[in-house]
PASE-503825 format. One record per residue (C-alpha): residue number from 1; residue in one letter; z, x, y. Coordinates in Angstrom, 3 decimals, decimal comma, padded with zeros to 6 digits. Example, Ala and Ser with C-alpha at 12.3 -4.5 7.8 and 13.67 -1.06 7.14 Angstrom:
BEGIN
     k   r         pz         px         py
     1   A    007,800    012,300   -004,500
     2   S    007,140    013,670   -001,060
! end
This chain:
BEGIN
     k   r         pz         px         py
     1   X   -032,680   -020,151   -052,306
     2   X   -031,025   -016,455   -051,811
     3   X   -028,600   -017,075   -048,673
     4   X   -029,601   -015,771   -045,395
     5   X   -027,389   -013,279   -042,982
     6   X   -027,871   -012,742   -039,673
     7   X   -027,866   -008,914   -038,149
     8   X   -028,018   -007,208   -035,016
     9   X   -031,451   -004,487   -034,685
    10   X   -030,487   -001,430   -032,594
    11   X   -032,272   -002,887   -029,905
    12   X   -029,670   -005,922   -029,350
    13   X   -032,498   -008,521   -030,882
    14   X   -031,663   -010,896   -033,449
    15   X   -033,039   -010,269   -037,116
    16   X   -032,832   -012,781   -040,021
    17   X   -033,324   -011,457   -043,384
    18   X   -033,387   -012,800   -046,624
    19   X   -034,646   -010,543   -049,517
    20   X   -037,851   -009,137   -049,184
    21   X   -038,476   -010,811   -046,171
    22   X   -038,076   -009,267   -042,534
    23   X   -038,772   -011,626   -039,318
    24   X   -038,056   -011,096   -035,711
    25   X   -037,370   -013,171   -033,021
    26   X   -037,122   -012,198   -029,349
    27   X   -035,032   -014,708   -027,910
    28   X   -034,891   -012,943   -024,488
    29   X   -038,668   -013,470   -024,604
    30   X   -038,331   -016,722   -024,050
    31   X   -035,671   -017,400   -021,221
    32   X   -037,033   -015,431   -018,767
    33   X   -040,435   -014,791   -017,336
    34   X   -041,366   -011,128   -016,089
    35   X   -042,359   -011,192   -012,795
    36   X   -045,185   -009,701   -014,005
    37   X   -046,354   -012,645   -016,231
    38   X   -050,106   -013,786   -016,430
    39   X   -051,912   -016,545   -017,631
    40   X   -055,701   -015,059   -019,101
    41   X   -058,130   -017,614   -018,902
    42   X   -061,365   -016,733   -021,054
    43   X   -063,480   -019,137   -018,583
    44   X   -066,942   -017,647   -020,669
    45   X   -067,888   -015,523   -023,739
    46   X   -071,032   -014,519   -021,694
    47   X   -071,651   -010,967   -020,906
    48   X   -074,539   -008,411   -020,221
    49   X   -073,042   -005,686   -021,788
    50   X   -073,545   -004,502   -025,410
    51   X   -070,653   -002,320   -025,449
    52   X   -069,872   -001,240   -029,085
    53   X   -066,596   -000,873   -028,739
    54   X   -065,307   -004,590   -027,584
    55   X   -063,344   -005,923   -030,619
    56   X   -064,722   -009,486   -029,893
    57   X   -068,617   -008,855   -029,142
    58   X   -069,282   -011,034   -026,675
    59   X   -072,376   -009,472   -025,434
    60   X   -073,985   -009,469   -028,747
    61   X   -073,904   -013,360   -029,226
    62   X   -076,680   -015,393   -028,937
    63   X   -075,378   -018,809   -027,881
    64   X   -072,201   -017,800   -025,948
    65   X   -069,793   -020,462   -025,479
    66   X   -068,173   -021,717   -021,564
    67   X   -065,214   -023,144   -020,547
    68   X   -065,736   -026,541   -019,138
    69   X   -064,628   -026,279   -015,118
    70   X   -061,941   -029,249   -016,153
    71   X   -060,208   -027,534   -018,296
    72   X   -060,288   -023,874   -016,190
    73   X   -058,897   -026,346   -012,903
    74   X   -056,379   -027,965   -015,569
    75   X   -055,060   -024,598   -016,580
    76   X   -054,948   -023,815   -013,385
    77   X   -052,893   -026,623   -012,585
    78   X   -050,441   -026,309   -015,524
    79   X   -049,711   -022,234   -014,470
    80   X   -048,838   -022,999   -010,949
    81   X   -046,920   -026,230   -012,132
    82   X   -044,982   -024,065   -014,824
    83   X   -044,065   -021,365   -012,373
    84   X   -046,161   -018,754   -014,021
    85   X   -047,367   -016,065   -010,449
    86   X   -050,537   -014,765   -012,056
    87   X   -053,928   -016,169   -013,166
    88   X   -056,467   -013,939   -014,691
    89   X   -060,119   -014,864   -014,836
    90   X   -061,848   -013,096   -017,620
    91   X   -064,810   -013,252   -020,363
    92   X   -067,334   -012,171   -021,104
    93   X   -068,316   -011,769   -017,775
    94   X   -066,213   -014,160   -015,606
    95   X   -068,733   -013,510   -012,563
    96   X   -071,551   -015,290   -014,826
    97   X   -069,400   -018,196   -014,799
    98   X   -071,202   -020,830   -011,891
    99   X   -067,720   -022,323   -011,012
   100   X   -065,522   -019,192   -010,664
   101   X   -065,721   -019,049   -006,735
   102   X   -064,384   -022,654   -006,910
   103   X   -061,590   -021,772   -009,764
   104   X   -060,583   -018,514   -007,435
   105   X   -060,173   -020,791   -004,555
   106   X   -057,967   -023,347   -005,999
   107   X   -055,829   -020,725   -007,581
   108   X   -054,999   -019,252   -004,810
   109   X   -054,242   -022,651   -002,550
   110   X   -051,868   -023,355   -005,666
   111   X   -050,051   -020,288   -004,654
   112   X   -050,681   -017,995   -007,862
   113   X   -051,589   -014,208   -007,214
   114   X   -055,650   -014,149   -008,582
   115   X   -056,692   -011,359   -010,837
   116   X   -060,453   -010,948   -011,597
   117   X   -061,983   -008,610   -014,627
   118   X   -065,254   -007,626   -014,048
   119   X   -067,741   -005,108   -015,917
   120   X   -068,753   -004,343   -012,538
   121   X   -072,844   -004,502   -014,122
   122   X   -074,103   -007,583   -011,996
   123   X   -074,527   -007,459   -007,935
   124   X   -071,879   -007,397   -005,888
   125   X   -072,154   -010,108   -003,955
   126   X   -070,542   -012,314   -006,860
   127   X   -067,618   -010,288   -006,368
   128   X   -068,122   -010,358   -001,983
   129   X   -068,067   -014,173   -002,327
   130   X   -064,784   -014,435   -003,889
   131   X   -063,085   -011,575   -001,526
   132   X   -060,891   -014,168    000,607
   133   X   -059,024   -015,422   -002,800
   134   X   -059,130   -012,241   -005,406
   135   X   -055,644   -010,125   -004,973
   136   X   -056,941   -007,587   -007,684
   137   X   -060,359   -006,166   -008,995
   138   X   -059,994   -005,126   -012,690
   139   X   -063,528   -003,412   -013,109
   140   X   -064,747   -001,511   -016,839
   141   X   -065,473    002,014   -016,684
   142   X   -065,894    003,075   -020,229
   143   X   -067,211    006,432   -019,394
   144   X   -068,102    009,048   -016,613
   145   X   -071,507    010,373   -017,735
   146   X   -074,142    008,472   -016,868
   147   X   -076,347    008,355   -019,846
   148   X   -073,478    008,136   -022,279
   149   X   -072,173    005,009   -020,244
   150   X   -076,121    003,836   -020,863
   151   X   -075,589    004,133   -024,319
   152   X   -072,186    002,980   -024,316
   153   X   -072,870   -000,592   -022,733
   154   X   -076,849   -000,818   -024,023
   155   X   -077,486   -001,521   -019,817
   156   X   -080,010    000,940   -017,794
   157   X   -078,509    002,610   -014,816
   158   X   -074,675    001,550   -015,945
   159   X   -072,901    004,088   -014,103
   160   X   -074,900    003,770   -010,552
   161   X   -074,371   -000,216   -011,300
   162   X   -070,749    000,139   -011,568
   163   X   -069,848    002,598   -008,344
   164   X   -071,930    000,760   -005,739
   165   X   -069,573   -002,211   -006,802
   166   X   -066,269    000,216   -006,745
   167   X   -067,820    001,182   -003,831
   168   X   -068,586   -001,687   -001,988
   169   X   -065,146   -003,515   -003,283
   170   X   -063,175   -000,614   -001,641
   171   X   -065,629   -000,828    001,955
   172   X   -064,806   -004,993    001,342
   173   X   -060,979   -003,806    001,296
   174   X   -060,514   -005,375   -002,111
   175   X   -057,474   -003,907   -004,010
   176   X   -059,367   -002,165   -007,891
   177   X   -058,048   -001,331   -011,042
   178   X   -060,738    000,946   -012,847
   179   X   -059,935   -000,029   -016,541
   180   X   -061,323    002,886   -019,193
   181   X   -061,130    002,244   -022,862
   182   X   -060,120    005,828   -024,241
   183   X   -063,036    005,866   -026,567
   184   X   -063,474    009,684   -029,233
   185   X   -065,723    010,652   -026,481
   186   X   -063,553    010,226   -023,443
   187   X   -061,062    012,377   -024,961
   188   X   -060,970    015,529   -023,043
   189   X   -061,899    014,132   -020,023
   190   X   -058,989    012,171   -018,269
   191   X   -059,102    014,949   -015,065
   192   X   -063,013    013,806   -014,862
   193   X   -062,146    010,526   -014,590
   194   X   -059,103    010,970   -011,997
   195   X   -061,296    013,431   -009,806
   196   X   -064,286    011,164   -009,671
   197   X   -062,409    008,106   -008,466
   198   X   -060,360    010,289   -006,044
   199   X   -062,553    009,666   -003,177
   200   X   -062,090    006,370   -003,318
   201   X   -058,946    004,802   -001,534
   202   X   -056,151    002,780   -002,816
   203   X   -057,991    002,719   -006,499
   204   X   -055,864    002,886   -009,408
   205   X   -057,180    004,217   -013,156
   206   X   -055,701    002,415   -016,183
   207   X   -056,636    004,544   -019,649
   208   X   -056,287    002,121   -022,752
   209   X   -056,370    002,485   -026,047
   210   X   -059,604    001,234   -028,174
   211   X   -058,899   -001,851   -030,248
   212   X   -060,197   -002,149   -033,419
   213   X   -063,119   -004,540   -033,933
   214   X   -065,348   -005,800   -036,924
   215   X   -067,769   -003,443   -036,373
   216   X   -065,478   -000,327   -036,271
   217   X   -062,153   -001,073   -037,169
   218   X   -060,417    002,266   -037,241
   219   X   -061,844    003,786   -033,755
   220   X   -059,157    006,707   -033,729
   221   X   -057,859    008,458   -035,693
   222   X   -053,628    009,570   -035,334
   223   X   -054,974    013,097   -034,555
   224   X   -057,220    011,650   -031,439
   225   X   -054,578    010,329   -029,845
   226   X   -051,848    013,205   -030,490
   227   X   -054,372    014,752   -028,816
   228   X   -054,878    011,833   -026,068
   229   X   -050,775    011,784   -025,567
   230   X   -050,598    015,440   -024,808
   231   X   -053,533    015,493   -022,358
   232   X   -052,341    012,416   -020,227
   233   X   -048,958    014,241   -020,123
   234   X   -050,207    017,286   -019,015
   235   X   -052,534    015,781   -016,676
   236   X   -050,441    013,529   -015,380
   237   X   -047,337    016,517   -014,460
   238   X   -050,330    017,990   -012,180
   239   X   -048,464    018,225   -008,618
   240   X   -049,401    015,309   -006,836
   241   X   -050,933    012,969   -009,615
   242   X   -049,397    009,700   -010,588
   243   X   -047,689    009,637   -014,438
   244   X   -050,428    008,856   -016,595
   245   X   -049,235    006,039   -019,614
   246   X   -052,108    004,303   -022,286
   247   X   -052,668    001,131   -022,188
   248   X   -052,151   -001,786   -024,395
   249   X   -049,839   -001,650   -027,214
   250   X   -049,922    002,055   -029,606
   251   X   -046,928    002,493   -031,836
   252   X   -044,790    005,175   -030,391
   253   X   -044,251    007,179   -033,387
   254   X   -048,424    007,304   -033,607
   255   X   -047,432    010,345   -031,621
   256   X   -045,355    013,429   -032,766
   257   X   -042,690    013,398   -031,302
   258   X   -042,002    010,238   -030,875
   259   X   -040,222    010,634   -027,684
   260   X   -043,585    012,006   -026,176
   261   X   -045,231    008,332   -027,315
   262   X   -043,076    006,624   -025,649
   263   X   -043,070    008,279   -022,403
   264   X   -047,059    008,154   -022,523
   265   X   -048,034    005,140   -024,656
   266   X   -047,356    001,791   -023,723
   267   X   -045,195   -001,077   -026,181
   268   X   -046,284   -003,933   -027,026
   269   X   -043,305   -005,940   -025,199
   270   X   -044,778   -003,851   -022,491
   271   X   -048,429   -004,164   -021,476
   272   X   -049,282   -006,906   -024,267
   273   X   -049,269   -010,650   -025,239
   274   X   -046,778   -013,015   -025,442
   275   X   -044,139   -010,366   -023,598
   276   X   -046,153   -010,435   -020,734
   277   X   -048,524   -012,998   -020,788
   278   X   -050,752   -015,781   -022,831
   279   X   -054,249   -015,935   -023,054
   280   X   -056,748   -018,896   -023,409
   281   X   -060,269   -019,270   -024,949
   282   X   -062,792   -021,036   -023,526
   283   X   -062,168   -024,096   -026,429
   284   X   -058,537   -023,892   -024,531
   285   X   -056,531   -022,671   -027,517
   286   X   -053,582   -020,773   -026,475
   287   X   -053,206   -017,453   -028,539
   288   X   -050,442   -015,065   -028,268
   289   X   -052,958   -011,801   -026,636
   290   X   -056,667   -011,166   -026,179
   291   X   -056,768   -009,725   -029,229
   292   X   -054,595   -012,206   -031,759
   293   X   -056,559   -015,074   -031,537
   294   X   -054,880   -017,405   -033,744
   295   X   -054,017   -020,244   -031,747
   296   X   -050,591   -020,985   -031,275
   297   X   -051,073   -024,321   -029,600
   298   X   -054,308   -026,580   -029,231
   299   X   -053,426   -028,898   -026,051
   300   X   -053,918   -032,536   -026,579
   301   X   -055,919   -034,327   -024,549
   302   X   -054,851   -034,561   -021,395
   303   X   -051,518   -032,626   -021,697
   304   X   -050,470   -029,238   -021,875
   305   X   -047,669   -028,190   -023,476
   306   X   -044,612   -026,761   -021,614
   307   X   -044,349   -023,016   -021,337
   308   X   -041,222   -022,468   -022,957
   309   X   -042,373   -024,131   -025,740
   310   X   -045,333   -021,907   -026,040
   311   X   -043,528   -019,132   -025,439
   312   X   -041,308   -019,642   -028,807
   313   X   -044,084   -020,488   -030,328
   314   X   -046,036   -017,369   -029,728
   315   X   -042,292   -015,674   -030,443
   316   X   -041,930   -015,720   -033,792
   317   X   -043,872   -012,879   -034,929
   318   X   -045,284   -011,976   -038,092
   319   X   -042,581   -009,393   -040,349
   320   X   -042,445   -006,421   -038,807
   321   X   -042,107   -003,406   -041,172
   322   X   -038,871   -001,620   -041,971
   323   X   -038,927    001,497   -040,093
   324   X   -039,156   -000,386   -036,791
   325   X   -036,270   -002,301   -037,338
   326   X   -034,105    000,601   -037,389
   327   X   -035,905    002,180   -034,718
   328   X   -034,365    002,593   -031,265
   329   X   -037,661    001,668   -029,313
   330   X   -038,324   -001,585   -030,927
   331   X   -036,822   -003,089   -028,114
   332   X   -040,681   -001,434   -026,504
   333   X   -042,606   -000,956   -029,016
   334   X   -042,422   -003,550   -031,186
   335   X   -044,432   -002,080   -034,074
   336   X   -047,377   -001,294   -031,708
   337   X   -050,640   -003,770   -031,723
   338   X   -050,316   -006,297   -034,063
   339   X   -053,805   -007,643   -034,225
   340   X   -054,716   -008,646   -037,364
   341   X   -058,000   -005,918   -037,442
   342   X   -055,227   -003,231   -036,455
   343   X   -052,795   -003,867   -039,523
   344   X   -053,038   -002,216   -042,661
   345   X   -050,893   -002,931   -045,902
   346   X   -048,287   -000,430   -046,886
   347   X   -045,798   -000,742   -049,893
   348   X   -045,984   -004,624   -049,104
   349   X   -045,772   -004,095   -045,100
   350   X   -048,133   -004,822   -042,656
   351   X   -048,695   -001,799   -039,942
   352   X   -050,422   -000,262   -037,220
   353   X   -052,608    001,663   -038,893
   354   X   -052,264    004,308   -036,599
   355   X   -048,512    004,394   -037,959
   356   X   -047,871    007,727   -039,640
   357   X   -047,680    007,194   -043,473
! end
């Protein structure tokens, strides 16, 4: 076997390379926690939505899958008992699930800061029940005209469905997230957005980027979001608007120049999974992000494995091409998303596709 040498990246991270073979560990990764760092718990696959731009398509399956309320109060357990501050609910739907006001409440009597998504489609009093024990709202807003958001999540009266809840959640004192995947048609329209949640107090609006899924795995093109990048800069230099960055991981160099990605595009040791945080299904497989969903650990029964070893288990990525190595924002970027719809082969490389060629 061809000897192995050990390097330092630009970034200060550890590289081993043997010949043709380039693998990154992020040892850093897994000694400390971000303060930041959440545990996503997919407590139902559930969901009345038919939005055709979710990469897993949870509202288009006929027999959706739950999470037993054991296992949601035993990951609950294990997060507070591992010293991780944040618990996400999610789906699906998380308000279909019939147990969620009970998983909220324990949560927050184990002392972890709650964190609900929510499509924001059902009523509201799901949401007004849990008030007492929620810290933060995350609630979908995919668009901002109301018969494209009709079309857009295949559910009548979307966009009067949604803002009575942003509505009512802001009356209730709740603290909201608006969360708006940055689909072709949204492009353009970032001021729209920011002006028509202005009148609402204390809400914040996240852009993201639109993951690739099975049914449309190249959503945008490198052009769409050079244009996206300069928009949410220019928008976000308005006097008196907050800076304006993407969500979820894009490679920085997607943008031209690069320095311009990374002040407007988020990395994936940034915003993503397993820098800041590790999500579980509702079988209770751990996997690194929402969107890489091959498990890194399946708990035994009855046991959970420690963090730490999770952690460097969900650290030791997959090779990372070339050009990041020798890149001064791997340290950020970290090649962008690496979700395995995402990656496209190049000269024996797996990348972003939305890496320039």
């Amino acid at each position: 076997m061809a000897a192995e040498r050990r390097r330092l990246s630009p970034a200060g991270l550890s590289v081993r390379i043997c010949p043709g073979v380039f693998r990154v560990w992020f040892p850093r990764m897994v000694d400390s926690l971000p303060p930041g760092f959440e545990i996503k718990i997919e407590i139902t696959e559930a969901c009345q939505a038919r939005c055709g731009f979710c990469h897993q398509g949870f509202g288009l399956r006929s027999n959706p899958a739950v999470m037993p309320p054991g296992e949601v109060e035993a990951w609950i357990r294990w997060a507070a008992n591992e010293g991780i501050p944040i618990v996400r609910f999610t789906g699906g739907e998380p308000t279909l699930h019939p147990g969620l006001p009970e998983f909220v409440r324990q949560a927050k009597e184990a002392g972890l800061k709650v964190i609900l998504n929510t499509n924001g489609l059902g009523p509201f009093a799901r949401i007004e029940r849990l008030l007492p024990h929620v810290d933060l709202l995350k609630l979908g807003l995919p668009g901002c005209d109301a018969d494209r958001l009709d079309r857009m999540t295949g559910v009548p009266g979307a966009l009067e469905r949604k803002t009575d809840v942003l509505q009512r959640a802001c009356e209730a004192g709740m603290t909201v997230d608006v969360l708006t995947v940055m689909v072709p048609d949204n492009l353009g329209r970032v001021e729209t957005f920011i002006d028509m949640l202005a009148p609402y107090s204390g809400v914040t609006w996240s852009p993201l980027r639109v993951e690739p899924s099975p049914l449309d795995p190249r959503p945008i093109t490198r052009e769409q979001i050079q244009a996206l990048a300069r928009e949410l800069l220019w928008v976000g230099t308005e006097a008196g608007r907050p800076r304006l960055r993407l969500g979820l991981a894009t490679p920085f160099c997607a943008v031209d120049p690069i320095e311009l990605g990374a002040a407007v595009l988020s990395g994936r040791a940034e915003d993503c999974g397993p820098f800041q945080s590790l999500s579980v299904d509702v079988g209770s497989h751990v996997m690194r992000c929402y969107s890489q969903r091959e498990p890194v650990a399946v708990p035994e029964e009855g046991s959970r494995p420690a963090l730490t070893k999770l952690r460097e288990a969900a650290g030791r990525e997959d090779p990372l091409p070339r050009r990041c190595l020798a890149c001064g924002y791997l340290e950020r970027c970290r090649g962008g998303c690496r979700c395995p719809l995402a990656l496209e082969e190049r000269d024996g490389e797996w990348c972003d596709y939305l890496m320039p060629v």
